[in-house]
Legacy VTK file of the C-alpha trace (Angstrom):
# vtk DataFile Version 3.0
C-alpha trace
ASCII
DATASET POLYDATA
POINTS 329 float
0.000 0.000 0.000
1.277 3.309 -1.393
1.747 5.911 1.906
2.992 8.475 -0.218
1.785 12.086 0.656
-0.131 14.167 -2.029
1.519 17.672 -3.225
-1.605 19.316 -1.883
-1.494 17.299 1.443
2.150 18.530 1.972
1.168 21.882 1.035
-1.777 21.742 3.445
0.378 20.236 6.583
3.230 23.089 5.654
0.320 26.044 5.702
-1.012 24.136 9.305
2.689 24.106 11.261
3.534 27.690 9.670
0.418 29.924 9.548
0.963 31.915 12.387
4.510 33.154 10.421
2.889 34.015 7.089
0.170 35.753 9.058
2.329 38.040 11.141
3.834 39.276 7.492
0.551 39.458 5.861
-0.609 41.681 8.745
2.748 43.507 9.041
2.101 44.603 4.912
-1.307 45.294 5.760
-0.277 47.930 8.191
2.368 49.460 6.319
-0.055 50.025 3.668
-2.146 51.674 5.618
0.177 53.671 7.418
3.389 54.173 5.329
5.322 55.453 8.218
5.211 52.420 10.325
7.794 50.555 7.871
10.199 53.682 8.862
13.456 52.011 10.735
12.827 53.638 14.200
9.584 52.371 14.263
10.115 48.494 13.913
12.701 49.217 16.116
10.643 50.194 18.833
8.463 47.853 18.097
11.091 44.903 18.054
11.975 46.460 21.680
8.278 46.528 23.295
7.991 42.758 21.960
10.872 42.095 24.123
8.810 42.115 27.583
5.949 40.267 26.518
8.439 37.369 24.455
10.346 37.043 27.945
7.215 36.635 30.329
5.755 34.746 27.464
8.540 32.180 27.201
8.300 32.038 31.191
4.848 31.211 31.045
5.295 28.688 28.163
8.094 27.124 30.110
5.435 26.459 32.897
2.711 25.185 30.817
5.608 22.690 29.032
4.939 20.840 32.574
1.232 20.854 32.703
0.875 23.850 35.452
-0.015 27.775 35.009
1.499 30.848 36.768
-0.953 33.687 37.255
1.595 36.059 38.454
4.099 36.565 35.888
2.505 40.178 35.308
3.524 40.894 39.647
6.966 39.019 38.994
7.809 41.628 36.918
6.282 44.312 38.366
7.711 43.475 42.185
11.205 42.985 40.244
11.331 46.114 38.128
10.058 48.437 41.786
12.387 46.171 43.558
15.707 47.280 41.617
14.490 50.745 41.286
14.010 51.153 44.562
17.274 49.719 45.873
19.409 51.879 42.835
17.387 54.921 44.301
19.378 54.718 47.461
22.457 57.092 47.741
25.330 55.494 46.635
23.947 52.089 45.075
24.125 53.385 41.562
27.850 52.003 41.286
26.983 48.510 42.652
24.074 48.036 39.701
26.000 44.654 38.650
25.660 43.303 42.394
21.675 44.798 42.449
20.849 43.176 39.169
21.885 39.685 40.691
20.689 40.467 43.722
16.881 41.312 41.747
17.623 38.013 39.655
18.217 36.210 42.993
14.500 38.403 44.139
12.316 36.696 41.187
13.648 33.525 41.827
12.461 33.301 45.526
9.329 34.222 44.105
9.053 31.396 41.426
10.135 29.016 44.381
7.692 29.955 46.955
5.191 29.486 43.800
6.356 26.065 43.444
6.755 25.582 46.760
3.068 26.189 47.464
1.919 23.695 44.875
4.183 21.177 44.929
4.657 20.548 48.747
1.168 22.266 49.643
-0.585 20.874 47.415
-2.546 23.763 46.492
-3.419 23.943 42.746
-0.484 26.127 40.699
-3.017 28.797 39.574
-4.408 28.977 42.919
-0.714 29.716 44.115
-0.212 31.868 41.701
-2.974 33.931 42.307
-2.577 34.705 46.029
0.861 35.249 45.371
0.203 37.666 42.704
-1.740 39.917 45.205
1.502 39.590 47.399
3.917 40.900 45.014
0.984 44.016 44.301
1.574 44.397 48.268
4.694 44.461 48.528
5.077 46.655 44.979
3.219 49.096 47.072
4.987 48.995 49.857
8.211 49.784 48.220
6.437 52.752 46.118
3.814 54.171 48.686
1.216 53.472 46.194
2.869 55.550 43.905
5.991 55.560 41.239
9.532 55.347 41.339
11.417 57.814 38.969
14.635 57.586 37.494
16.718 60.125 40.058
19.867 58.288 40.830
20.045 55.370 38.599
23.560 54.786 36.652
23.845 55.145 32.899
24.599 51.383 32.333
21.110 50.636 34.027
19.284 52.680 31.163
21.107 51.533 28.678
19.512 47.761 28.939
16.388 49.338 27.600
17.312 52.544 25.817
20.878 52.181 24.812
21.455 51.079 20.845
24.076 48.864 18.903
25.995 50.022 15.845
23.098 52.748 16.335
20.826 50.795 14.677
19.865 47.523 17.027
18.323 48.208 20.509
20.221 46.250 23.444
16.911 45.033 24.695
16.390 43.265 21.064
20.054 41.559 21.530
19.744 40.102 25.046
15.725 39.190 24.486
17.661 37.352 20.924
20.266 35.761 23.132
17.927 34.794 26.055
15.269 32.797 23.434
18.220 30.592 21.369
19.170 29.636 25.199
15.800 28.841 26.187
15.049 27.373 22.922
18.064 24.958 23.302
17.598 24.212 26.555
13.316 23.029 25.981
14.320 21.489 22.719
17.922 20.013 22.878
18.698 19.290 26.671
17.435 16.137 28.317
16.213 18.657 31.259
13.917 20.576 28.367
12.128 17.413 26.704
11.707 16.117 30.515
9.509 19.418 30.793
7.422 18.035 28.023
7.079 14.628 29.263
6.132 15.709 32.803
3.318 17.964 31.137
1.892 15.518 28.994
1.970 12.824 31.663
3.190 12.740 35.234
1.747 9.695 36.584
3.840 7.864 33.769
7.094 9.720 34.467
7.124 9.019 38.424
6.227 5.315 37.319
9.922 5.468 34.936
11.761 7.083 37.817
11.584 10.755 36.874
11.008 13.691 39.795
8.343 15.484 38.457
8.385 17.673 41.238
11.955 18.546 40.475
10.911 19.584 36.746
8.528 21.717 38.173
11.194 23.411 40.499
12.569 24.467 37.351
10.240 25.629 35.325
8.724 27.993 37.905
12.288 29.277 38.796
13.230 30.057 35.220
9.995 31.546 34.654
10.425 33.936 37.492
13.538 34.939 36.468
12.712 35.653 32.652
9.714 38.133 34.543
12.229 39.633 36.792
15.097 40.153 33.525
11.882 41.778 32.057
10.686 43.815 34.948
14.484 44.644 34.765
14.307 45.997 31.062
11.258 47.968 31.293
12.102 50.108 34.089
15.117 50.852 32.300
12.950 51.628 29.395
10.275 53.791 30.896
12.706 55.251 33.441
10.146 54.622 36.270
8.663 51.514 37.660
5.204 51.072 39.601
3.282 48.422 40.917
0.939 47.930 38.620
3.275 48.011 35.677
2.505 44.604 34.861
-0.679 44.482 35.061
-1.552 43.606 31.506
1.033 41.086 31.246
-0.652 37.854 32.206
-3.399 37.901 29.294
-0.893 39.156 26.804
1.506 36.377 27.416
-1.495 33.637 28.016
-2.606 35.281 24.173
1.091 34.571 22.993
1.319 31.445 24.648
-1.757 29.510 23.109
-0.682 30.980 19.970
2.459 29.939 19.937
0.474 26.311 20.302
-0.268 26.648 16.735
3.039 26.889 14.730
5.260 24.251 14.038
4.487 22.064 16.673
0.766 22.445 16.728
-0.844 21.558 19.863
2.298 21.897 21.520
3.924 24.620 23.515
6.971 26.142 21.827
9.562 29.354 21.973
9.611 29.693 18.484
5.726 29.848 18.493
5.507 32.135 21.473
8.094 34.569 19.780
6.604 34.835 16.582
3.211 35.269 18.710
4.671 38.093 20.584
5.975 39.800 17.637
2.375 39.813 16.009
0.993 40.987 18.866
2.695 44.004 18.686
2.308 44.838 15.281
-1.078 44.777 16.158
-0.600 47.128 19.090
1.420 49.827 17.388
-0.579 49.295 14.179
-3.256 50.091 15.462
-1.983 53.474 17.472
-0.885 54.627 14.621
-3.886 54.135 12.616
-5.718 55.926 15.222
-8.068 53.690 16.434
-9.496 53.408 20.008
-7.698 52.066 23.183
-10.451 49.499 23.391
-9.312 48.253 19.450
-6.439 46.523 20.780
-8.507 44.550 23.501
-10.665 43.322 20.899
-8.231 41.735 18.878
-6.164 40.325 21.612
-8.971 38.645 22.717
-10.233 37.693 19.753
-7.122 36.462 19.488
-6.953 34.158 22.288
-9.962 32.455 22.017
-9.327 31.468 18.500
-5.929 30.257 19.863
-7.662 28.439 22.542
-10.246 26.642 20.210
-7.281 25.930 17.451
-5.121 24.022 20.005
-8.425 22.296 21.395
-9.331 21.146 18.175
-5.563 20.022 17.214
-5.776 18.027 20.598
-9.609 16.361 20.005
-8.072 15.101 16.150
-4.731 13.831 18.026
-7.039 12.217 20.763
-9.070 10.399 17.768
-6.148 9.298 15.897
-4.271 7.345 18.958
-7.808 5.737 19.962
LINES 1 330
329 0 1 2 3 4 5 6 7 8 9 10 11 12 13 14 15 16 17 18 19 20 21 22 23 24 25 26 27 28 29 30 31 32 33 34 35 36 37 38 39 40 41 42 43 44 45 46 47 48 49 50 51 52 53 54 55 56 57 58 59 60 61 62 63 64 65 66 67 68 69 70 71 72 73 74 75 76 77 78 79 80 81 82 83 84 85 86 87 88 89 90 91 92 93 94 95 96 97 98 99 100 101 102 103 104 105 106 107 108 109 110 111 112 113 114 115 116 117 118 119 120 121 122 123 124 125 126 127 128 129 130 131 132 133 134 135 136 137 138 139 140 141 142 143 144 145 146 147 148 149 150 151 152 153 154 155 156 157 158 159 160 161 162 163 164 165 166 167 168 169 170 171 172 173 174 175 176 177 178 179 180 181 182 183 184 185 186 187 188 189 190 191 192 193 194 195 196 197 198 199 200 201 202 203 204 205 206 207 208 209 210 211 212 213 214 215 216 217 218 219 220 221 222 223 224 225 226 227 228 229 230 231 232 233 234 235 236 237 238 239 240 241 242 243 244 245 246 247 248 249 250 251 252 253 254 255 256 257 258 259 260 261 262 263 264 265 266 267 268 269 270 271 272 273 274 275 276 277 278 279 280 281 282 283 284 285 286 287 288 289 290 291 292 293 294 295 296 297 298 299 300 301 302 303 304 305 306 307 308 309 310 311 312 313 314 315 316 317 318 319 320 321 322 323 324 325 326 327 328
């Protein structure tokens, strides 16, 4: 029996695994049409440098739903992060010892991610759950550190700002380059490392993997901490970027990075949670965004299409995962 694949069946399987590319491009044209001056240089480069924040906490969350769990609070990771370093490099004389405060922030979001794991794996309490009373925490203790308010740029070094404002060859922002460098390591490490593909097999089943001898709760342990610590690098680079940080800076982050996530579902690997996905994702999410400004249209234009967005995500990766349910039974 012939199991050869039709032209029009591999053109139909390519279109499925790479739609969400050809779409951000179509969209991308669509806009420039529209608006000629959104294909000007400084534009896409701001653009390419507001994706950064939402790719990091996006990859953070993805890295977390690799294992089967969710994390509510990525949004107040980065927000208690980016108040927590500019509140310490407010104080007099911290401004030269920004390479010790950026660890010591790093070392900040990763407490976080393990008191998140640490409620769910050794409570017992269910990861959103954890996530969710945590989240209300980190607003707390955002506050705290602000007195409701903002922290301003008054003291902070010029190496700080550069992270978010600072250029290479003139042309490249920083952020772009570290946000580049940060996904081929976290690609690597969820594709090409034993560590990564455990993620995937303790997400698609657990009961198995402690059966074969694998901690599941150690997998976990990771993903939370790495997740925490790609919201605190970004609560890092947009204080730098905005110059101030407040509590509530994050605030939209969790539904823009759940929208990127589920998205991300659908390209290459669909039905299954991916960097490459989430970063294309992120990218056409802000096309979208700044598309959008600059055409003029309403705040509330945005929130339409992200969420239009998500639930046609959501309902795509259900769909792939009813059809892959059918074909093993």
């Amino acid at each position: 029996m012939s199991t050869q694949v039709s032209p029009r069946g591999r053109a139909g399987g390519f279109l499925t695994k790479y739609w969400l590319f050809f779409f951000t491009i179509l969209v991308f044209i669509v806009f420039s049409i529209l608006q000629p001056r959104f294909l000007s240089v400084n534009n896409i480069m701001s653009m390419l440098s507001s994706t950064c924040i939402l790719a990091l906490t996006g990859m953070g969350e993805t890295l977390i739903f690799c294992v089967g769990e969710t994390d509510f609070a990525v949004g107040m990771e980065l927000s208690l992060s980016a108040v927590f370093i500019a509140r310490v490099l407010d104080n007099p004389g911290m401004s030269r010892m920004y390479f010790p405060v950026f660890i010591l922030t790093l070392i900040v979001g990763a407490a976080f991610g393990a008191v998140n794991v640490f409620l769910h794996a050794k409570i017992k309490i269910p990861s959103f759950v954890a996530t969710l009373g945590t989240s209300l925490i980190a607003t707390g203790i955002g506050k705290y550190l602000t007195d409701g308010g903002s922290i301003s740029s008054r003291r902070w070094p010029a190496v700080y700002t550069l992270i978010g404002q600072g250029y290479i060859a003139g042309v490249i922002p920083i952020s772009v380059a570290v946000t580049l460098a940060i996904t081929i390591a976290m690609w690597v490490y969820s594709e090409k490392t034993k560590n990564g593909k455990l993620f995937y097999a303790v997400g698609s089943s657990p009961v198995t993997c402690k059966y074969v001898g694998i901690n599941v709760a150690a997998q976990k342990v990771k993903a939370f901490i790495l997740c925490a610590l790609l919201c605190a690098i970004a609560g890092i680079m947009q204080t730098s970027m905005l110059r101030s940080a407040t509590p509530y800076m994050g605030s939209d982050t969790l539904n823009s990075s759940l929208t990127v996530l589920m998205l991300g579902a659908t390209f290459i690997k669909p039905g299954v949670f991916n960097i490459p996905g989430t970063i294309v994702a992120s990218v056409l999410l802000r096309i979208i965004s700044f598309g959008l400004t600059m055409l003029g249209a309403p705040s509330f234009a945005f929130d339409l299409a992200q969420g239009g967005l998500l639930l046609f995500a959501i309902s795509l990766v259900t769909l792939i995962h009813r059809k892959q349910s059918k074909s093993i039974g």
